[in-house]
Every structure is written in structure tokens, then in C-alpha cells.
ZAMARVEX-123882 format. One record per residue (C-alpha): x, y, z; residue number from 1. Coordinates in nm, 4 decimals, always signed. Last residue first. Example, Ala and Ser with C-alpha at 12.3 -4.5 7.8 and 13.67 -1.06 7.14 Angstrom:
BEGIN
<rec><px>+1.3670</px><py>-0.1060</py><pz>+0.7140</pz><nr>2</nr></rec>
<rec><px>+1.2300</px><py>-0.4500</py><pz>+0.7800</pz><nr>1</nr></rec>
//
This chain:
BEGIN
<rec><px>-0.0427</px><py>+1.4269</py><pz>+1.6411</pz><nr>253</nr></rec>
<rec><px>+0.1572</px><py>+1.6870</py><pz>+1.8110</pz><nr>252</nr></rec>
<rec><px>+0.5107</px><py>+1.5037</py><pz>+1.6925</pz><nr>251</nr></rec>
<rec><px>+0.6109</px><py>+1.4083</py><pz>+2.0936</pz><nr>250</nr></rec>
<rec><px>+0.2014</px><py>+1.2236</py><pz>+2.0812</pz><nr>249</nr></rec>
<rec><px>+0.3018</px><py>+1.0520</py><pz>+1.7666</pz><nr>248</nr></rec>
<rec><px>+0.5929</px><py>+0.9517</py><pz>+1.9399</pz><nr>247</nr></rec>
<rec><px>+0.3485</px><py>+0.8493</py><pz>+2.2630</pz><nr>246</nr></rec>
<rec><px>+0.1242</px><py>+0.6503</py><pz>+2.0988</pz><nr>245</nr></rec>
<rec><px>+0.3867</px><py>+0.4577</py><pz>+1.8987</pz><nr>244</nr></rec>
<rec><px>+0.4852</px><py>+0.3222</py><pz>+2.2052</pz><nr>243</nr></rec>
<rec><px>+0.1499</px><py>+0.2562</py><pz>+2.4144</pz><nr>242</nr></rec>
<rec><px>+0.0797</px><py>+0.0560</py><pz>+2.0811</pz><nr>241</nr></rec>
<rec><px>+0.3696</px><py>-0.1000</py><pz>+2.0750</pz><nr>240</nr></rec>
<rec><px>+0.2897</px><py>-0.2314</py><pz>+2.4475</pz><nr>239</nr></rec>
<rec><px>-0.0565</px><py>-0.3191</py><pz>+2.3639</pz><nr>238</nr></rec>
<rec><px>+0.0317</px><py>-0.5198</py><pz>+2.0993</pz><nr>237</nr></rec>
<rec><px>+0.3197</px><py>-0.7189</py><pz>+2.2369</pz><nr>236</nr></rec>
<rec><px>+0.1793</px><py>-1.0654</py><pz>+2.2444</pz><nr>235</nr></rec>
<rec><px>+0.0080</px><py>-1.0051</py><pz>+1.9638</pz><nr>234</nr></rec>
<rec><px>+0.3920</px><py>-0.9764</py><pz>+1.7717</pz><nr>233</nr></rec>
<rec><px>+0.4849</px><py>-0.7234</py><pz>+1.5392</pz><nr>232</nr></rec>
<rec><px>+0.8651</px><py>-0.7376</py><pz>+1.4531</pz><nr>231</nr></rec>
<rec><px>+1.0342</px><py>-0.4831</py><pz>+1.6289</pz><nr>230</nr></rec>
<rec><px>+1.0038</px><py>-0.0908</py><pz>+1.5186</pz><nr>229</nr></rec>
<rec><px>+1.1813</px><py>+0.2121</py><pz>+1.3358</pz><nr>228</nr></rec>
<rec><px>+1.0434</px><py>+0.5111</py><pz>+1.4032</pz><nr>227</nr></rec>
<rec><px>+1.1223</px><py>+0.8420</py><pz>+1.1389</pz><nr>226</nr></rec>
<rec><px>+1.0234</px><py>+1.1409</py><pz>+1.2257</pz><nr>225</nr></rec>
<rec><px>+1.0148</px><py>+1.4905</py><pz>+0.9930</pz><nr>224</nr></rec>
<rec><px>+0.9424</px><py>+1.3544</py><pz>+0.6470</pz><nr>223</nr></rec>
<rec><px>+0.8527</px><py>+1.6791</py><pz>+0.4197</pz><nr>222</nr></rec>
<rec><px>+0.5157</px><py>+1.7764</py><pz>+0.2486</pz><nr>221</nr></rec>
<rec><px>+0.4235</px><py>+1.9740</py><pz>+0.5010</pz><nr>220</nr></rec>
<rec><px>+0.4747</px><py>+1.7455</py><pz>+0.7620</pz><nr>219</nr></rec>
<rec><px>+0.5395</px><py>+1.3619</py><pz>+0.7379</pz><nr>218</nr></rec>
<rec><px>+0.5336</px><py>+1.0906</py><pz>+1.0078</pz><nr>217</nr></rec>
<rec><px>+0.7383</px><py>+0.7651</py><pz>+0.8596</pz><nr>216</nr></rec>
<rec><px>+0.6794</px><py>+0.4280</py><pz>+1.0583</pz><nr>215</nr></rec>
<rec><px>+0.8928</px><py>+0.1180</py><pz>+1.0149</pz><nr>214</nr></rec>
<rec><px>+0.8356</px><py>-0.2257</py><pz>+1.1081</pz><nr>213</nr></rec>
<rec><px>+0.4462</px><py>-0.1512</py><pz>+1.1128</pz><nr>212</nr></rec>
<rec><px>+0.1640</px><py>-0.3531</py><pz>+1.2661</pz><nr>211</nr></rec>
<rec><px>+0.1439</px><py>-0.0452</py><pz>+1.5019</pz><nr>210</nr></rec>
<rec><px>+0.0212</px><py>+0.1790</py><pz>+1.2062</pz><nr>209</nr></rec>
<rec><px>-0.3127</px><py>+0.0223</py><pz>+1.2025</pz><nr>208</nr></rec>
<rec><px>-0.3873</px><py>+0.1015</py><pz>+1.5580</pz><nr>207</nr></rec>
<rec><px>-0.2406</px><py>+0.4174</py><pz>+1.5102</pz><nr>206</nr></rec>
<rec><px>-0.5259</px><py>+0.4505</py><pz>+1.2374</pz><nr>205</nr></rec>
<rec><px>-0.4808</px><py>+0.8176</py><pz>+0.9586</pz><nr>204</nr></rec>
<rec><px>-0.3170</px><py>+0.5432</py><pz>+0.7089</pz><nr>203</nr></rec>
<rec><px>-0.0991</px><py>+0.5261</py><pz>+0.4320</pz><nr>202</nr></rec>
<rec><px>+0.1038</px><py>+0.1551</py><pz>+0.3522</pz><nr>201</nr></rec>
<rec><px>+0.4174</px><py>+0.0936</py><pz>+0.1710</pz><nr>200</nr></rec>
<rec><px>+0.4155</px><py>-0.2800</py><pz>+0.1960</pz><nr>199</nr></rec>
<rec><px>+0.7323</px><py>-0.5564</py><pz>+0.1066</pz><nr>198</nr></rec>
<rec><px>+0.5936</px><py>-0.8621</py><pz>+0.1095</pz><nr>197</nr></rec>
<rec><px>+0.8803</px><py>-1.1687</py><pz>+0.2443</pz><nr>196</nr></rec>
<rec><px>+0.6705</px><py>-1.3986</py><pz>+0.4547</pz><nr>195</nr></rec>
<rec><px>+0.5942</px><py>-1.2019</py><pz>+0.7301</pz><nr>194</nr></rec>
<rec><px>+0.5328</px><py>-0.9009</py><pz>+0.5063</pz><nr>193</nr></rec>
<rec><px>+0.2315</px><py>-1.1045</py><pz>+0.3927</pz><nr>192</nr></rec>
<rec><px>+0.1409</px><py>-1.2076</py><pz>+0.7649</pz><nr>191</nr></rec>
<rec><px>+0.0725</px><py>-0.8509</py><pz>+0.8787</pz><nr>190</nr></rec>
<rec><px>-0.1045</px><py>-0.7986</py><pz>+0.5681</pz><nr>189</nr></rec>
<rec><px>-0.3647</px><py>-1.0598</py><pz>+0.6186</pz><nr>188</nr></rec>
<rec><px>-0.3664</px><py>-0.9638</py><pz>+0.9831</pz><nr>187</nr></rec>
<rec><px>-0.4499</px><py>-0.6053</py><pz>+0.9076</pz><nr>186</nr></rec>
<rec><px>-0.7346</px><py>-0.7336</py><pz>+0.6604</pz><nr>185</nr></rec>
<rec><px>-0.8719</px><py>-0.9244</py><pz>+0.9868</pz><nr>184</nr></rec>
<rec><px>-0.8361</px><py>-0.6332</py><pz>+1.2297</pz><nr>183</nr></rec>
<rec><px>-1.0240</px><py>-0.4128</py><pz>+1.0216</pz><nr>182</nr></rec>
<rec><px>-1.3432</px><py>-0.6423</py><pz>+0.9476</pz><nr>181</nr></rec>
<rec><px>-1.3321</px><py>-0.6759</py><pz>+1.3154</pz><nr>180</nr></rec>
<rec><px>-1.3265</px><py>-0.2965</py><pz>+1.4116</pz><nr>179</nr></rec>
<rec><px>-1.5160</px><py>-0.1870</py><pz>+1.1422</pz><nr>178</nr></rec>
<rec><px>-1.4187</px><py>-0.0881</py><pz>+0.7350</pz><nr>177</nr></rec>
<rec><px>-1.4132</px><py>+0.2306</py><pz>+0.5284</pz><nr>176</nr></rec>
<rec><px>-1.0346</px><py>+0.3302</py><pz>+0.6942</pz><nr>175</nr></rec>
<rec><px>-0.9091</px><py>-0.0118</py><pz>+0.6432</pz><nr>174</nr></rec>
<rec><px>-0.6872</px><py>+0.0296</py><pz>+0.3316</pz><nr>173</nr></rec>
<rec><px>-0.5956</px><py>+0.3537</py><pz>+0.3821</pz><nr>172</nr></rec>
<rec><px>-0.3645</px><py>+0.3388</py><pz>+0.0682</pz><nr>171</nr></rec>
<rec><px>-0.1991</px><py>+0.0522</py><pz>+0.0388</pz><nr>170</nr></rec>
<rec><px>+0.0794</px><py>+0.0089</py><pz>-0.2164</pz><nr>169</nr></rec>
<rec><px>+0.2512</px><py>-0.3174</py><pz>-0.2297</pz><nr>168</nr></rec>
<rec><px>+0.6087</px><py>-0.3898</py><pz>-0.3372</pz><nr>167</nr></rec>
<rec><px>+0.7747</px><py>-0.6474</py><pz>-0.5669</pz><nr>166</nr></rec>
<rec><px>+0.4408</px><py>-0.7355</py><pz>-0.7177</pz><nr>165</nr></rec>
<rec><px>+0.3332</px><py>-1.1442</py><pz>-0.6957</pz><nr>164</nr></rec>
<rec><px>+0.0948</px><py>-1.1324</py><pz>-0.9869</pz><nr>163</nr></rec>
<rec><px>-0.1619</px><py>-1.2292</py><pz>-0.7593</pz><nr>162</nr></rec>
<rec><px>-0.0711</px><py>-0.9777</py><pz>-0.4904</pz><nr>161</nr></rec>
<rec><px>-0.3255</px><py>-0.6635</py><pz>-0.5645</pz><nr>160</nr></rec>
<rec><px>-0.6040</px><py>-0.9107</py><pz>-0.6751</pz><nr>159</nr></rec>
<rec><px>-0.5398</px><py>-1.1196</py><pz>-0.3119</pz><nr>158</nr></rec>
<rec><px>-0.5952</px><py>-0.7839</py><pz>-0.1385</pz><nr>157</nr></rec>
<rec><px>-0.8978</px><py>-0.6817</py><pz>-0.3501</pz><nr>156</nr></rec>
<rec><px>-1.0492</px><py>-0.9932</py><pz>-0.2233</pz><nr>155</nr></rec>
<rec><px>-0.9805</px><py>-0.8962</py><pz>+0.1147</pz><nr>154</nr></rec>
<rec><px>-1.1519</px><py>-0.6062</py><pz>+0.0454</pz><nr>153</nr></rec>
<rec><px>-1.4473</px><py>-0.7359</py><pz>-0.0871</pz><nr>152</nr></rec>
<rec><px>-1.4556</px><py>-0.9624</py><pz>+0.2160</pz><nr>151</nr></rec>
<rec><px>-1.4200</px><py>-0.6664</py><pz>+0.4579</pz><nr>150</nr></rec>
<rec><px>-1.6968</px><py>-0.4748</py><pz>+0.3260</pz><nr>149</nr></rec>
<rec><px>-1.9682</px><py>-0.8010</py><pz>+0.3111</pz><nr>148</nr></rec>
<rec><px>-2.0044</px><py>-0.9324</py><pz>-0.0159</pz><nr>147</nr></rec>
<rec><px>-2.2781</px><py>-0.9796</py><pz>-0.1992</pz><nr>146</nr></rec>
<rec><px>-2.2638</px><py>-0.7073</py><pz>-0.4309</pz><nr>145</nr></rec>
<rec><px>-1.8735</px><py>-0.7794</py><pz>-0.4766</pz><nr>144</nr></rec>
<rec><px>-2.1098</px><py>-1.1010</py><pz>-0.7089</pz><nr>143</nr></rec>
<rec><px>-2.0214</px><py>-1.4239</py><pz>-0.5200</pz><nr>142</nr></rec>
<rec><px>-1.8620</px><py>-1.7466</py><pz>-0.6696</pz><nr>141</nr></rec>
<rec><px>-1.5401</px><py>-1.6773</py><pz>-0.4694</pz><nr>140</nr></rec>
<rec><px>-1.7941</px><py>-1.7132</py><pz>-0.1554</pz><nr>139</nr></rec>
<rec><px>-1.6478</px><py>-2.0225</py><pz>-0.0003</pz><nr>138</nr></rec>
<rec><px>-1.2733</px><py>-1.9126</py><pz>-0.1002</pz><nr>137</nr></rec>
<rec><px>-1.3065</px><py>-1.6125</py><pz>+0.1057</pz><nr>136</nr></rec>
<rec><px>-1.0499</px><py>-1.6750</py><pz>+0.4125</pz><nr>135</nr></rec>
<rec><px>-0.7835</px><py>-1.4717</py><pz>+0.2329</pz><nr>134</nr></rec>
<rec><px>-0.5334</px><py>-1.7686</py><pz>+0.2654</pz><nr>133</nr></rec>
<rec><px>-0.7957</px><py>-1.9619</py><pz>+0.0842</pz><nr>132</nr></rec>
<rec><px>-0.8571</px><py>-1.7093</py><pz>-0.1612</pz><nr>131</nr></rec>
<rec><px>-0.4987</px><py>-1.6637</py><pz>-0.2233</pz><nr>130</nr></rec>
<rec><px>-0.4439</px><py>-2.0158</py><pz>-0.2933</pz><nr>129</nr></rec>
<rec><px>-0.7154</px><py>-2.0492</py><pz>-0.5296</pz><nr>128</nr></rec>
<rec><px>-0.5967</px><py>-1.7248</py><pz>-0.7036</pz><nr>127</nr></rec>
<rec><px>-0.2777</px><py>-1.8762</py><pz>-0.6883</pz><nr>126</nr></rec>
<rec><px>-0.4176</px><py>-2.2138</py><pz>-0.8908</pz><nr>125</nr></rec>
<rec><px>-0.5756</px><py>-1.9984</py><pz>-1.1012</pz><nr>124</nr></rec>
<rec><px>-0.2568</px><py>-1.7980</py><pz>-1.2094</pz><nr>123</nr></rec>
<rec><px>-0.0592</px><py>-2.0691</py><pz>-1.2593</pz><nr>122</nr></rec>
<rec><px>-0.3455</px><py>-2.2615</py><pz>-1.4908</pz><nr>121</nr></rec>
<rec><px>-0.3119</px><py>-1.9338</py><pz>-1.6785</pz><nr>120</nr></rec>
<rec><px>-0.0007</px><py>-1.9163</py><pz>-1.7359</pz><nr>119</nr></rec>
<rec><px>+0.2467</px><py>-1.6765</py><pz>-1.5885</pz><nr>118</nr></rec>
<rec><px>+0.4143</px><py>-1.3968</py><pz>-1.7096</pz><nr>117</nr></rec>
<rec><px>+0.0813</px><py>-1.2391</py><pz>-1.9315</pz><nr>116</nr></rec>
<rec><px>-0.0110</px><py>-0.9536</py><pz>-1.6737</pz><nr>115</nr></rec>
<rec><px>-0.3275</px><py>-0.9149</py><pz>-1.8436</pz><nr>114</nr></rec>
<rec><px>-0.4642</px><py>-1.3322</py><pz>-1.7196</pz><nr>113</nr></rec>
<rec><px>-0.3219</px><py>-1.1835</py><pz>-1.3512</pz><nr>112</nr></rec>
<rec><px>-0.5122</px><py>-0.9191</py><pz>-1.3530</pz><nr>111</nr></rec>
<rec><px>-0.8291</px><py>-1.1182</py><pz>-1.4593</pz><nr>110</nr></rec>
<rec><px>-0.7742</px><py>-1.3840</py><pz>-1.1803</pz><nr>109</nr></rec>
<rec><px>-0.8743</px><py>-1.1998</py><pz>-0.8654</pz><nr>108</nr></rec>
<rec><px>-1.1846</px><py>-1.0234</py><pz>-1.0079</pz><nr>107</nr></rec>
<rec><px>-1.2654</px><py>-1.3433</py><pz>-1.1595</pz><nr>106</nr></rec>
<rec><px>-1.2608</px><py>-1.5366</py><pz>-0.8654</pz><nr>105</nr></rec>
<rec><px>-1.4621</px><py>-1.2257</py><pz>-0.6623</pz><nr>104</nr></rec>
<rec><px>-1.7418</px><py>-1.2695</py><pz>-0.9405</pz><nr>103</nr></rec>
<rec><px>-1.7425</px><py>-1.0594</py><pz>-1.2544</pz><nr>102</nr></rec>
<rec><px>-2.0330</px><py>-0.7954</py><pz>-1.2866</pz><nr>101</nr></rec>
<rec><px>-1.9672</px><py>-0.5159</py><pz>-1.0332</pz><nr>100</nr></rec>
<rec><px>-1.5414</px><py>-0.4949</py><pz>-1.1411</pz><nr>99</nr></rec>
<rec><px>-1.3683</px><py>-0.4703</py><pz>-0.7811</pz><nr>98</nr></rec>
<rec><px>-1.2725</px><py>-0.0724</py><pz>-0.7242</pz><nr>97</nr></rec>
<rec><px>-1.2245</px><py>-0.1691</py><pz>-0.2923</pz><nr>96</nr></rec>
<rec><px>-1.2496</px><py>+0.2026</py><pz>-0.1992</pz><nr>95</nr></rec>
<rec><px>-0.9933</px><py>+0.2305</py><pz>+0.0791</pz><nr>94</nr></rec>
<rec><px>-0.7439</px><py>+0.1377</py><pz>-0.1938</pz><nr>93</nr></rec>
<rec><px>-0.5098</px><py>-0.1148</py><pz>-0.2815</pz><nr>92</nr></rec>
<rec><px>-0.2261</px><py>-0.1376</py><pz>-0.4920</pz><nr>91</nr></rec>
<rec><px>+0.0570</px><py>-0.4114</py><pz>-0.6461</pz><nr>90</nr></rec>
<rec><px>+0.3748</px><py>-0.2769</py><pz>-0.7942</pz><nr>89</nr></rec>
<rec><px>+0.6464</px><py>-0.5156</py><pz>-1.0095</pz><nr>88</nr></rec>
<rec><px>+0.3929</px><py>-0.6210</py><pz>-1.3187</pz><nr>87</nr></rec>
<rec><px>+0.0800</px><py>-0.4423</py><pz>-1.3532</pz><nr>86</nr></rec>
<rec><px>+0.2702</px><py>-0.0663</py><pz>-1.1904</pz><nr>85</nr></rec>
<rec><px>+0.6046</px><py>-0.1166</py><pz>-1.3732</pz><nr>84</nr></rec>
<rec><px>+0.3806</px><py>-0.2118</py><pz>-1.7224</pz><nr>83</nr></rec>
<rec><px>+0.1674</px><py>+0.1113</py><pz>-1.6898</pz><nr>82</nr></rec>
<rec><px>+0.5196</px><py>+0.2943</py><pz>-1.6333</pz><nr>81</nr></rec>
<rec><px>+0.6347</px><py>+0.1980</py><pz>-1.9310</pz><nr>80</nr></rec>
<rec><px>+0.3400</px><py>+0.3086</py><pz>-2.1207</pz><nr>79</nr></rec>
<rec><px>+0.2672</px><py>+0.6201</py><pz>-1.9424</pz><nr>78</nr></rec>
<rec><px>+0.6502</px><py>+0.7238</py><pz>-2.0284</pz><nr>77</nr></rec>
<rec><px>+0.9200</px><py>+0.6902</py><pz>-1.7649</pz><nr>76</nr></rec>
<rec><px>+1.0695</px><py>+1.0428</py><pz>-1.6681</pz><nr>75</nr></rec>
<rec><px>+0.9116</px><py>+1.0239</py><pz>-1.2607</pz><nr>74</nr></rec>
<rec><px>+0.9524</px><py>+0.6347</py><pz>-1.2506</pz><nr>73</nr></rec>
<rec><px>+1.3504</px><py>+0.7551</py><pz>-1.2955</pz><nr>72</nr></rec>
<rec><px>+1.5317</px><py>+0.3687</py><pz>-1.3268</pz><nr>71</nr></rec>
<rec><px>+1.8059</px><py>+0.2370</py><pz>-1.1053</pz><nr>70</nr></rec>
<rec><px>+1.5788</px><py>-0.0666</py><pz>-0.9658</pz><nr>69</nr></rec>
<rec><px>+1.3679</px><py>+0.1844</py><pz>-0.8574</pz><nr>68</nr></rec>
<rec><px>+1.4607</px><py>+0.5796</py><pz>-0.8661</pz><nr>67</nr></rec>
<rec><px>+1.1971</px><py>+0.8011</py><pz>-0.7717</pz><nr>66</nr></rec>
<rec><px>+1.3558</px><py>+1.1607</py><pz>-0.8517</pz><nr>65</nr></rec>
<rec><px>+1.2399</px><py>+1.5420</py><pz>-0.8071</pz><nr>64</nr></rec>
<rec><px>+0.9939</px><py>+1.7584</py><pz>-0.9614</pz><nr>63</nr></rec>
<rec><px>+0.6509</px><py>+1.7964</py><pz>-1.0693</pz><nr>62</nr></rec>
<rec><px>+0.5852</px><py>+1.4120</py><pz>-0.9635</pz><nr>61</nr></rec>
<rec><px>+0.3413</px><py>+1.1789</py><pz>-1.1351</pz><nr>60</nr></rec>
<rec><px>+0.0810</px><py>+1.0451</py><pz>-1.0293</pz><nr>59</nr></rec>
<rec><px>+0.0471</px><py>+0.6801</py><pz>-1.0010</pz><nr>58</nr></rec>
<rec><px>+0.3996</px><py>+0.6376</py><pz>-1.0236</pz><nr>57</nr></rec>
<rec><px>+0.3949</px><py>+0.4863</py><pz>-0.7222</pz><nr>56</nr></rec>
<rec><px>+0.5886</px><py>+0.6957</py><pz>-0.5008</pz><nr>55</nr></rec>
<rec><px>+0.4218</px><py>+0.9980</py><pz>-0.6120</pz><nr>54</nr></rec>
<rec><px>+0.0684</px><py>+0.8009</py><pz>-0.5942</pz><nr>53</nr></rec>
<rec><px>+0.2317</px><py>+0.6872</py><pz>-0.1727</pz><nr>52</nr></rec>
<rec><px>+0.3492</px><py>+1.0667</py><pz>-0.1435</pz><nr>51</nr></rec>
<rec><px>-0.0049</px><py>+1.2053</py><pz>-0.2643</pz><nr>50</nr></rec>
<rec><px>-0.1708</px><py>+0.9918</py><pz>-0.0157</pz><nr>49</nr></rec>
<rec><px>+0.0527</px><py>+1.1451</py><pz>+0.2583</pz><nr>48</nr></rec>
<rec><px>+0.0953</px><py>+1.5219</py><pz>+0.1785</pz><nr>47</nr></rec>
<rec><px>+0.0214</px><py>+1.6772</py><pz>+0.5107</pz><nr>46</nr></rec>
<rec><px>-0.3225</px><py>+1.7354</py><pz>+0.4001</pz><nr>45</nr></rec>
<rec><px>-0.4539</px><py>+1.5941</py><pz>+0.7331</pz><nr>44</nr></rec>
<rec><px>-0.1703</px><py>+1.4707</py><pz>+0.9721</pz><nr>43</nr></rec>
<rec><px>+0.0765</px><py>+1.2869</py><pz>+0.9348</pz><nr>42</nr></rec>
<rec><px>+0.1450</px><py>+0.8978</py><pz>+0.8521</pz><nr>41</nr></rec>
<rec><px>+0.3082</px><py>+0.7173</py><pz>+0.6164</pz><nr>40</nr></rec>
<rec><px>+0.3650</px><py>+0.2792</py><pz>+0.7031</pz><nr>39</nr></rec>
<rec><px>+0.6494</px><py>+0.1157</py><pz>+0.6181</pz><nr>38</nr></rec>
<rec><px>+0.6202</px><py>-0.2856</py><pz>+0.6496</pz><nr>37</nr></rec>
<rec><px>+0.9870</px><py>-0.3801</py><pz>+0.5488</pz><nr>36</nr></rec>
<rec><px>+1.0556</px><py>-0.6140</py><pz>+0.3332</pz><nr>35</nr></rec>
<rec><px>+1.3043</px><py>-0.4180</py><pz>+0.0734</pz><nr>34</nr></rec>
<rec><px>+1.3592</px><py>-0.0821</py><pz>+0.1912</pz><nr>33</nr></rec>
<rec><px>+1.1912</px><py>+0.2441</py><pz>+0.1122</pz><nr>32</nr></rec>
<rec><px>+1.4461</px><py>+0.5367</py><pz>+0.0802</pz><nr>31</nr></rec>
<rec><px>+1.3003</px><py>+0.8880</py><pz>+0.1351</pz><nr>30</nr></rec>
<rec><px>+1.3964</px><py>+1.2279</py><pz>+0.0225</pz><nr>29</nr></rec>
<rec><px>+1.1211</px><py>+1.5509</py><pz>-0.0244</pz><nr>28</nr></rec>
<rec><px>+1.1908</px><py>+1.8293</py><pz>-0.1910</pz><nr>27</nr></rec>
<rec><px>+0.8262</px><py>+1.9972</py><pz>-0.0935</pz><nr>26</nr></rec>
<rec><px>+0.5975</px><py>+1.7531</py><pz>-0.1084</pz><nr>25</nr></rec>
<rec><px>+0.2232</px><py>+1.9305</py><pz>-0.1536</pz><nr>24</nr></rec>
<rec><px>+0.2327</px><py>+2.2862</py><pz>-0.3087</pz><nr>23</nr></rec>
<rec><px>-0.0411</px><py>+2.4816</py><pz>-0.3677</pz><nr>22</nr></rec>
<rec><px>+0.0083</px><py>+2.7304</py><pz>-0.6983</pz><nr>21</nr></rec>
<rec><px>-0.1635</px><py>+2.9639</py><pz>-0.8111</pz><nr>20</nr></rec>
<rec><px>-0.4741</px><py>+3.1087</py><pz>-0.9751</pz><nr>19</nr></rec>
<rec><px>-0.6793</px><py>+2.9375</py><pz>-0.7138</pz><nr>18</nr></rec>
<rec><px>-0.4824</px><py>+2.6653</py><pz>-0.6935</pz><nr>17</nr></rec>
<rec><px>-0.2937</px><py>+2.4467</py><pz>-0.9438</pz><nr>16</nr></rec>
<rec><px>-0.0989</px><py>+2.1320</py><pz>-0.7810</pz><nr>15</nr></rec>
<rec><px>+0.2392</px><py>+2.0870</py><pz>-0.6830</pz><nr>14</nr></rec>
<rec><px>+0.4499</px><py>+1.7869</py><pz>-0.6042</pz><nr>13</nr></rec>
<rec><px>+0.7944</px><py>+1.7690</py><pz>-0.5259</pz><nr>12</nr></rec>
<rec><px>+1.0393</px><py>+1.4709</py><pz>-0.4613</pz><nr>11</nr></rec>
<rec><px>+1.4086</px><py>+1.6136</py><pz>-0.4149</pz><nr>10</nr></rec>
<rec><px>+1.5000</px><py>+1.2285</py><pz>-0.3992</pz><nr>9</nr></rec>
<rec><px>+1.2967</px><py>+0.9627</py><pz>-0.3556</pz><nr>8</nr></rec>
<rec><px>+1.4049</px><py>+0.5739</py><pz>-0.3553</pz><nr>7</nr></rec>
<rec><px>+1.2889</px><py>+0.2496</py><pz>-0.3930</pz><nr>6</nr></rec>
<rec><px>+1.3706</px><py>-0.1064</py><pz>-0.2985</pz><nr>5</nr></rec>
<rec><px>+1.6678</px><py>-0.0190</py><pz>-0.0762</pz><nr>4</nr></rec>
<rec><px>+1.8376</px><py>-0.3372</py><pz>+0.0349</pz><nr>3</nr></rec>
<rec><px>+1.8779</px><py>-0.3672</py><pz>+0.4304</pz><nr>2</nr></rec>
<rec><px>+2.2140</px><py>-0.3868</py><pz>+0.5915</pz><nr>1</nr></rec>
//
């Protein structure tokens, strides 16, 4: 039985429209469980970014519940929820947002330094860690600037976990990088869940969406499929992908 680490209920979002109103999620309910890879998917404007910033608590709802660890994130105030999202959630974006001026060490330690649970020689030796693990410690001296795509955003990976959040918010994290830089940020992620990450993940790549455990295809603001999937292995790539093919193919992807 798998432990729910958050929960929507009745989630809505609307958004002013040409003298109306356009609405996004549309009473959606989803529970999000505690280690799994879950990735959204649907197709464009069918609500998937703004379920991962409703989810978040990076936006905030217009109606509905997120419930994590028995609390409403959609009736905290900005201040509480500013502490939920530097201490228990950890995000990344498509656009990497590192700071210009402060190398990819600092970049990495500075949230951790704000989050004020651990001290600081704890937080730079897991910065060191992380920028092993990332593959970038022999550039953690460099400006973003000069930084190839796929190093800045595997920096912004080990930013995202340095506090050590209790689930991870990517939002098409590979969609501005290539083929190689793209496989090597999936692999970092792939072996985070591996070893305990939970990951709530949008993205528009199947290829991405195969290093799932669970897959969510949304429609109009609503969930409409739900695949549940082994363990990814290499070994078994091309098979999953042949599989998740196909149900995306059944939902008119």
C-alpha cells in the first residue's frame, strides 16, 4: 500500500479572459504517492503546467483542496506557504533561473544557506556531493555563462534537492535541451527516485515520460488515464517505450 504524499480534491483553476472567464482544472482529484516518479501529460493547454503550480502551491487554486501532510496548501498564507515550498518542495524549470553572477557552487549552496536546517558545513559538503553525482564538480567554479545547457541544468537539479525536499517539481525539465544533454538530466532523475525522490514531473516527451512509475494523461482540465508502470530499466527501454506509445496512441495523443 503506497503512502499518499499529496492530495487534490475538487481542484479548479480559472483565469480572466476576454471579459470572462477560461477555465483550466475543472474539479479535478488526484493523489500523488510517496516515491513514485509521476509524470503529467496531455495535450497542449490541457491544464498540465498549471496542475504541477496548483499542486505546488505555486499558484494558487480558485477552488478545491491540496491537502499535504493534512494541511490545505490552497488556504495557507504566502508566508507559510513560502516556507512549504524552501523547505519540503524542490522545483525545476525548463528555463534553468540560476543567479548570472554567482558561480554554479554558489548557486547550489545559497538555497540551502536560506533554508537555515542544516549548517553550513552540511550544506557544502552536499553541494559537493551533489556536484559530483551531477557530473559538474570540475566546472563548479564556472559563471551559468559558461555552461553548456545541460550543465546549467543539472546544476539547477542539485539546487532543487540540496535541502533534501520531500517531493520534486519538474516542469519540462528537458524540453530546451538535445538528445544527449536530455538523456543525461533524465538519468539523474531516474536515479533520484531510485533512491527514495519522490518527482511530479510535466512533460510534452514520451521519451521522457517512459522513465516514469506512474503516468497521468489529463484533458480539459480533468485526469482521464492513469498508467501505472515497472521500474525503469535500459534493458527494457524500448519495450516501455513501444508501451506507453500505444496508450497515448488509445488517448489520441
Amino acid at each position: 500500500m503506497k503512502n499518499t504524499i499529496l492530495s487534490a480534491r475538487g481542484l479548479c483553476k480559472s483565469f480572466a479572459h476576454n471579459g470572462g472567464q477560461a477555465h483550466i482544472l475543472t474539479g479535478m482529484d488526484v493523489d500523488i504517492y510517496e516515491g513514485d516518479f509521476t509524470v503529467i501529460m496531455g495535450a497542449s493547454g490541457s491544464g498540465k503546467s498549471t496542475t504541477l503550480y496548483a499542486l505546488s502551491g505555486m499558484d494558487r487554486a480558485t477552488a478545491g483542496q491540496v491537502l499535504y501532510r493534512n494541511e490545505d496548501i490552497v488556504k495557507m498564507n504566502e508566508k507559510k506557504l513560502a516556507g512549504l515550498r524552501s523547505k519540503d518542495f524542490g522545483f525545476i524549470f525548463q528555463q534553468m533561473h540560476l543567479v548570472s553572477n554567482l558561480s554554479l557552487l554558489e548557486n547550489i549552496t545559497v538555497p540551502g544557506y536560506l533554508n537555515k536546517e542544516k549548517s553550513a558545513k552540511e550544506i557544502d559538503d552536499r553541494a559537493e556531493m551533489l556536484l559530483k553525482k551531477m557530473g559538474i564538480d570540475h566546472i563548479k567554479t564556472h559563471l551559468p555563462s559558461q555552461c553548456s545547457g545541460g550543465e546549467m541544468q543539472r546544476c539547477a537539479i542539485a539546487r532543487a534537492v540540496i535541502h533534501e525536499p520531500k517531493l520534486l517539481f519538474a516542469d519540462e525539465p528537458t524540453g530546451a535541451l538535445n538528445k544527449k544533454n536530455t538523456t543525461e538530466v533524465l538519468d539523474l532523475l531516474t536515479d533520484l527516485n531510485r533512491n527514495g525522490q519522490s518527482i511530479l514531473m510535466v512533460t510534452h516527451d514520451a521519451r521522457a515520460a517512459c522513465r516514469a512509475s506512474r503516468i497521468l494523461y489529463i484533458e480539459d482540465g480533468k485526469i482521464i488515464s492513469d498508467l501505472e508502470l515497472s521500474p525503469y530499466t535500459k534493458e527494457e527501454e524500448k519495450s516501455r517505450e513501444t508501451q506507453v506509445n500505444a496508450w497515448l496512441t488509445s488517448l489520441s495523443w
